[in-house]
N, CA, C and O of each residue as an XYZ file, in Angstrom:
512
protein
N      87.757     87.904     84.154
C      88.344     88.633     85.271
C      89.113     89.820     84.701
O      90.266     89.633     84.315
N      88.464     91.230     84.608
C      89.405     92.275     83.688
C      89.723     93.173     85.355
O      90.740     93.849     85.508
N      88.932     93.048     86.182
C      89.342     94.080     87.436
C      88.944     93.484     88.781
O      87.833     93.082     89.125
N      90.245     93.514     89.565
C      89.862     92.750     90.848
C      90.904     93.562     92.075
O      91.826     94.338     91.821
N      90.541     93.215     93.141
C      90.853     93.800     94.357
C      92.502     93.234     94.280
O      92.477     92.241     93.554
N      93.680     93.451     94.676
C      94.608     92.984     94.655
C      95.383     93.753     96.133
O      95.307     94.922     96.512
N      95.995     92.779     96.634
C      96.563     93.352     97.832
C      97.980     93.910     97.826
O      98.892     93.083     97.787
N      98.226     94.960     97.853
C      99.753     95.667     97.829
C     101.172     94.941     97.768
O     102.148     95.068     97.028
N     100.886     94.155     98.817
C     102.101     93.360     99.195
C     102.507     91.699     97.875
O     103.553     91.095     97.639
N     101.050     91.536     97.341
C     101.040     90.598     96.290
C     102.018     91.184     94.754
O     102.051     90.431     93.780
N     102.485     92.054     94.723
C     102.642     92.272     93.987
C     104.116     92.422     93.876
O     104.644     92.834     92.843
N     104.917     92.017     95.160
C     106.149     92.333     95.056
C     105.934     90.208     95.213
O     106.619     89.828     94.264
N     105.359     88.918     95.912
C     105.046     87.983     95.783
C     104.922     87.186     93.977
O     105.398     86.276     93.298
N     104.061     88.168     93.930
C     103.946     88.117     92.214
C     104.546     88.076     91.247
O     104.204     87.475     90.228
N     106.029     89.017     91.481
C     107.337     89.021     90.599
C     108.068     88.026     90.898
O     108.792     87.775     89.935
N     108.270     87.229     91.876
C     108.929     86.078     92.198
C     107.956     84.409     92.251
O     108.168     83.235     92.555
N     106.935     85.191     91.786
C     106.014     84.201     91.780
C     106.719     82.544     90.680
O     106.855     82.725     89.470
N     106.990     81.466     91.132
C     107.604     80.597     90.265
C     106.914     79.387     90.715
O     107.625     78.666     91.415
N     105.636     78.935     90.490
C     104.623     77.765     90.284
C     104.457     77.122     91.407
O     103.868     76.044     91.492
N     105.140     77.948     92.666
C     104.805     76.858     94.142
C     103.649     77.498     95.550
O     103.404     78.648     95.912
N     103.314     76.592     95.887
C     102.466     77.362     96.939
C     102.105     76.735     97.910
O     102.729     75.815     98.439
N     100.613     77.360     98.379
C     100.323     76.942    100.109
C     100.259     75.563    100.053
O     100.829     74.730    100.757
N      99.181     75.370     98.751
C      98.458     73.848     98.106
C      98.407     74.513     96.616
O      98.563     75.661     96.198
N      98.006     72.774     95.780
C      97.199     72.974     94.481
C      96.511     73.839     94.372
O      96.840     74.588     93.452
N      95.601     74.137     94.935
C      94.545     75.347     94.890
C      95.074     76.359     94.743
O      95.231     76.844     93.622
N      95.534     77.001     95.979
C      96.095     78.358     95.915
C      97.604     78.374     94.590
O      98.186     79.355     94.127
N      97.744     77.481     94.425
C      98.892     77.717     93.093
C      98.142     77.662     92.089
O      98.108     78.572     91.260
N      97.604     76.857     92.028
C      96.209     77.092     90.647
C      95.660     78.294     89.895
O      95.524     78.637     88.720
N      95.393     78.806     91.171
C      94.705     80.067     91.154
C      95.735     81.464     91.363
O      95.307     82.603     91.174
N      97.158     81.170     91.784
C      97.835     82.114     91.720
C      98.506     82.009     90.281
O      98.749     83.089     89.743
N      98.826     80.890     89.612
C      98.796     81.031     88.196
C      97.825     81.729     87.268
O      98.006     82.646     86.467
N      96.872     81.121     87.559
C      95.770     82.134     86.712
C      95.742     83.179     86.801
O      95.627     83.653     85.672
N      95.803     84.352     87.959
C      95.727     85.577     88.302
C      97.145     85.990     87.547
O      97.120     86.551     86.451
N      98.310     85.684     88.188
C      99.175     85.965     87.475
C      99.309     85.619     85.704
O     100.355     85.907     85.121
N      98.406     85.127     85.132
C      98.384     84.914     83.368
C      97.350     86.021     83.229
O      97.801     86.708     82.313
N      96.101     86.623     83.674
C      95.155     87.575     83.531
C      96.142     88.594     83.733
O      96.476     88.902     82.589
N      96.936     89.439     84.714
C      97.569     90.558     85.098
C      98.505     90.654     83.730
O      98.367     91.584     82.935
N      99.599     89.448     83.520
C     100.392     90.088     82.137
C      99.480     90.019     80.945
O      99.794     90.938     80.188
N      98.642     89.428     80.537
C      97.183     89.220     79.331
C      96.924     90.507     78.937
O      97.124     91.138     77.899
N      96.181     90.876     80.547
C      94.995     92.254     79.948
C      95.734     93.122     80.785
O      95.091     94.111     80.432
N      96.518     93.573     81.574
C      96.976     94.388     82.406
C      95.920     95.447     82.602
O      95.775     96.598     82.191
N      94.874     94.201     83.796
C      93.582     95.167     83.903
C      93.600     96.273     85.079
O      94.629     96.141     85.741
N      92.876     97.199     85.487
C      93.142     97.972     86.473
C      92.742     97.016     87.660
O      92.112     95.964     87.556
N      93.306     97.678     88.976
C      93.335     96.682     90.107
C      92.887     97.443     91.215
O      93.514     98.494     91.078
N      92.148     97.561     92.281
C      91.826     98.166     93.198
C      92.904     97.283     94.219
O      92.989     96.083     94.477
N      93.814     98.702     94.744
C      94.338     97.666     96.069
C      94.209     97.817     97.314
O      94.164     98.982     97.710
N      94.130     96.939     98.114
C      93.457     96.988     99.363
C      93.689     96.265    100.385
O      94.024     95.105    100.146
N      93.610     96.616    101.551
C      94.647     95.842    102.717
C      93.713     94.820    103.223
O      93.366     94.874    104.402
N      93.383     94.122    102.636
C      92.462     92.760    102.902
C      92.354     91.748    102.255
O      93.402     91.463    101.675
N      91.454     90.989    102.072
C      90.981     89.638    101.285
C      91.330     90.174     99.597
O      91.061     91.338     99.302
N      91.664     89.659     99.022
C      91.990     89.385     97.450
C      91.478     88.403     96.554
O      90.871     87.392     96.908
N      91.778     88.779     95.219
C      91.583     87.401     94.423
C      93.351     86.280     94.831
O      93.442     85.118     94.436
N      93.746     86.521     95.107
C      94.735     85.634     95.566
C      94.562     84.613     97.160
O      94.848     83.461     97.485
N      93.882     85.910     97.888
C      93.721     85.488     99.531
C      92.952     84.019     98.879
O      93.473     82.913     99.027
N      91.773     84.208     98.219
C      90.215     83.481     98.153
C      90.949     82.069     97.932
O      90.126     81.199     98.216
N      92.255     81.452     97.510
C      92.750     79.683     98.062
C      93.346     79.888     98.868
O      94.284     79.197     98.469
N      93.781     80.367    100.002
C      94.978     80.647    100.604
C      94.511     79.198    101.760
O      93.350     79.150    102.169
N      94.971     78.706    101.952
C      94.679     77.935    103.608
C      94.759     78.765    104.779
O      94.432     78.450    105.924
N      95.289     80.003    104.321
C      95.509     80.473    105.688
C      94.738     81.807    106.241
O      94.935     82.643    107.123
N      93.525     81.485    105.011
C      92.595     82.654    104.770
C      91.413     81.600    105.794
O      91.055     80.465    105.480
N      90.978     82.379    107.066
C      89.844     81.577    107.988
C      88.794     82.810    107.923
O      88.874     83.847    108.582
N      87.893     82.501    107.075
C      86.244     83.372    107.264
C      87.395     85.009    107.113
O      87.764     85.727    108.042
N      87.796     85.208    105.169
C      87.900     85.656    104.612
C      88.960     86.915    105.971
O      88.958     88.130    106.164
N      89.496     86.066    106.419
C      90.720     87.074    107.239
C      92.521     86.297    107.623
O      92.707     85.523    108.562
N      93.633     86.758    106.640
C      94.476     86.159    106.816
C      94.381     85.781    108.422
O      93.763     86.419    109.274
N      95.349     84.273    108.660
C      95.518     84.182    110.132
C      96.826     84.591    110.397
O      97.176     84.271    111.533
N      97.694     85.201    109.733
C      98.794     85.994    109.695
C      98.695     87.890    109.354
O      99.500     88.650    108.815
N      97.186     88.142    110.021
C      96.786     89.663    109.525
C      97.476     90.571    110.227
O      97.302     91.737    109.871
N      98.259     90.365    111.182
C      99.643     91.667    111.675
C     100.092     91.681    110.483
O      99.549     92.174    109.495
N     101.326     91.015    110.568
C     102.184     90.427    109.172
C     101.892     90.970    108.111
O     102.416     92.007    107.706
N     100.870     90.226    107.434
C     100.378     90.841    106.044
C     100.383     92.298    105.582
O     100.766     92.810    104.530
N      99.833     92.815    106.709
C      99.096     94.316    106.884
C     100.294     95.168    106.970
O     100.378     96.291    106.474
N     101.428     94.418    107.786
C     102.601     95.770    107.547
C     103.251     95.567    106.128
O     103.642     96.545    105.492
N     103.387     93.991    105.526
C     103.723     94.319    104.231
C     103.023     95.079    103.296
O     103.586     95.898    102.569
N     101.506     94.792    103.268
C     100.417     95.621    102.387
C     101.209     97.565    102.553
O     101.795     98.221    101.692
N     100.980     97.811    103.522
C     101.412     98.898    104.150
C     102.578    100.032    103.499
O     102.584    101.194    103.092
N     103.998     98.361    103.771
C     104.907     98.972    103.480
C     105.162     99.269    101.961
O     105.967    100.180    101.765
N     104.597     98.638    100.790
C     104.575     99.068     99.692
C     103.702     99.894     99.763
O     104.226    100.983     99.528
N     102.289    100.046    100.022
C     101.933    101.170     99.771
C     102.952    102.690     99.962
O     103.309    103.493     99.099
N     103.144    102.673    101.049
C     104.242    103.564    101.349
C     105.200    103.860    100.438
O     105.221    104.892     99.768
N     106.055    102.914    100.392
C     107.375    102.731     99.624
C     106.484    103.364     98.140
O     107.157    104.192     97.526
N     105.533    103.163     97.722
C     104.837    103.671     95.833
C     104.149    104.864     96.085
O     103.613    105.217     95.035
N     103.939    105.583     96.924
C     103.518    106.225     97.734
C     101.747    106.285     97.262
O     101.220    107.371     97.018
N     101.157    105.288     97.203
C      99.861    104.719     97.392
C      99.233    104.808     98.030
O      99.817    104.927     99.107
N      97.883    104.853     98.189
C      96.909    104.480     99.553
C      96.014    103.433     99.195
O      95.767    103.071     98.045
N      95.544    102.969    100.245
C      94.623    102.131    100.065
C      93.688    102.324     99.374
O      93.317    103.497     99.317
N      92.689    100.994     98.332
C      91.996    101.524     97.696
C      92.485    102.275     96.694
O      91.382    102.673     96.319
N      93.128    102.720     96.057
C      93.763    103.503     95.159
C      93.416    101.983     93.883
O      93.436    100.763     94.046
N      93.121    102.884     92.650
C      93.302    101.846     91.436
C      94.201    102.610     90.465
O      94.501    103.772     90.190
N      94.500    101.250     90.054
C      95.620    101.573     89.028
C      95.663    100.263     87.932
O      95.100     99.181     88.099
N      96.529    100.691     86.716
C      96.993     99.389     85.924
C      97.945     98.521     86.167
O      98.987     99.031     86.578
N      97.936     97.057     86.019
C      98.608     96.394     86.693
C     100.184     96.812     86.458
O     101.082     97.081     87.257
N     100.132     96.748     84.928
C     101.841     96.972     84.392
C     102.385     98.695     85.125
O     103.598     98.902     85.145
N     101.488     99.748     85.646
C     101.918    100.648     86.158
C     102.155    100.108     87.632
O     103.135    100.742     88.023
N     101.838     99.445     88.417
C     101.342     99.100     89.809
C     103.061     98.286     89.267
O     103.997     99.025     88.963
N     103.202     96.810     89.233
C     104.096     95.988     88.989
C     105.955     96.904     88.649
O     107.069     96.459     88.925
N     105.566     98.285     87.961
C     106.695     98.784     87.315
C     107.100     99.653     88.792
O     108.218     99.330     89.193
N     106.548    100.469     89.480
C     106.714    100.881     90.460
C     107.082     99.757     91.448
O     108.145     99.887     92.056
N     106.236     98.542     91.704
C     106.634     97.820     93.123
C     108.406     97.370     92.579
O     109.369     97.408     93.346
N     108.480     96.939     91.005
C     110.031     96.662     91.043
C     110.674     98.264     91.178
O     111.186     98.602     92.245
N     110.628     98.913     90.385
C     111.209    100.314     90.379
C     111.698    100.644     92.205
O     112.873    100.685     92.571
N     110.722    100.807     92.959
C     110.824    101.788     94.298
C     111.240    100.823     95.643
O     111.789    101.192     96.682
N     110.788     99.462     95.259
C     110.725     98.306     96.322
C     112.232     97.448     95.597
O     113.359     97.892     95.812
N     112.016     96.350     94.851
C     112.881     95.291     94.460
C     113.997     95.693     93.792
O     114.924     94.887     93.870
N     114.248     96.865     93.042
C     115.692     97.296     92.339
C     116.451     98.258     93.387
O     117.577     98.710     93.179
N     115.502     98.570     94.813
C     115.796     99.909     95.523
C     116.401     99.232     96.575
O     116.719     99.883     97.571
N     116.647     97.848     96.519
C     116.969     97.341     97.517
C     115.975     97.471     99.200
O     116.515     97.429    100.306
N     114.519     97.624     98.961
C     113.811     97.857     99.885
C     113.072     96.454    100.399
O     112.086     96.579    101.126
N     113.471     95.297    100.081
C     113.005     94.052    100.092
C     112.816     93.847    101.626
O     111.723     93.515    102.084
N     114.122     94.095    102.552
C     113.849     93.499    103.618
C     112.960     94.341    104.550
O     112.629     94.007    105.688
N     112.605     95.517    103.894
C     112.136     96.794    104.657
C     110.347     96.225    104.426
O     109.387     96.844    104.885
N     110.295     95.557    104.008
C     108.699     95.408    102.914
C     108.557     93.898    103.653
O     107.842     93.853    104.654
N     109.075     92.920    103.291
C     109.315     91.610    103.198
C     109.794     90.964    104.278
O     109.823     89.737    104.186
N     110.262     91.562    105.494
C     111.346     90.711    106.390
C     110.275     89.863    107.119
O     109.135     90.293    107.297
N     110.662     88.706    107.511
C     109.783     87.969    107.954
C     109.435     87.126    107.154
O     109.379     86.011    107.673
N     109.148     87.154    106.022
C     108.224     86.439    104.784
C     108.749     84.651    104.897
O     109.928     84.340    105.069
N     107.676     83.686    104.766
C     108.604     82.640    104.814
C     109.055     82.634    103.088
O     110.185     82.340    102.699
N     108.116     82.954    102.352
C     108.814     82.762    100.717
C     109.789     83.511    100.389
O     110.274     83.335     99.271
N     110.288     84.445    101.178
C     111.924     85.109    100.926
C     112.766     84.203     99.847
O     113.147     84.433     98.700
N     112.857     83.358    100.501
C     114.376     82.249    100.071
C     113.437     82.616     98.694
O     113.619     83.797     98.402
N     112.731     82.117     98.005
C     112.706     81.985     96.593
C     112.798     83.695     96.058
O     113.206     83.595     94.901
N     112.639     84.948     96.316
C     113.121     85.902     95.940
C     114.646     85.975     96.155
O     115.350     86.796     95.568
N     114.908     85.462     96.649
C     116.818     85.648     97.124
C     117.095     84.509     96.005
O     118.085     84.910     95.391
N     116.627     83.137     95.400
C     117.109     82.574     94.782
C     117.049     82.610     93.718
O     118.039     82.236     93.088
N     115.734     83.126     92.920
C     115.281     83.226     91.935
C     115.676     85.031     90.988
O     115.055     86.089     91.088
N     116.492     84.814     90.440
C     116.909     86.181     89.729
C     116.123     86.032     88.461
O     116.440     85.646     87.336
N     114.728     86.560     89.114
C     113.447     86.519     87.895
C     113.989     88.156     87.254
O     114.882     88.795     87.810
N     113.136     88.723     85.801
C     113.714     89.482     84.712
C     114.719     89.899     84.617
O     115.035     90.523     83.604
């Protein structure tokens, strides 16, 4: 896996990412993705849809979140906030340095994030 679709909003998820999830599966597989991204810091196409993350999600029905308002304004609002567009590729460690840089040190969390049920573990977890 050196290049994969990654969704905007995963990437501010990703920094607070700490071994828990929907199910086994989707933590499984969000471990792995997250060990490939710091590994090879491969380029990433990002995109306001299905992902290599969506593909365990439980809450992914015939490859469309069932939370796709939601999602789509977070995808959105980082794009924005990095000033990105969809589809845009980039390297992960450039993509990751911006979402903390412009989003998570800028104090733009709740502007990106409000709503999120995994909040509490970014509010608890004072990851780097």
């Amino acid at each position: 896996m050196s290049s994969f679709k990654l969704r905007p909003h995963h990437g501010v998820c990703i920094y607070f990412f700490v071994g828990k999830g929907y199910s086994e599966d989707f933590t499984a597989n969000m471990t792995e993705v997250v060990g490939v991204l710091k590994r090879e810091n491969p380029e990433i196409a990002l995109t306001v849809g299905e992902d290599v993350i969506c593909r365990c999600c439980p809450h992914n029905i015939e490859h469309r979140c069932e939370s796709f308002d939601k999602v789509t304004r977070y995808d959105n609002g980082v794009l924005k906030l990095c000033g990105l567009n969809d589809g845009d590729k980039i390297h992960w460690n450039d993509f990751s340095s911006m979402v903390y840089d412009k989003i998570i040190s800028a104090g733009q969390m709740e502007s990106v994030c409000g709503g999120c049920n995994w909040r509490c573990y970014a509010e608890s977890e004072n990851m780097r």
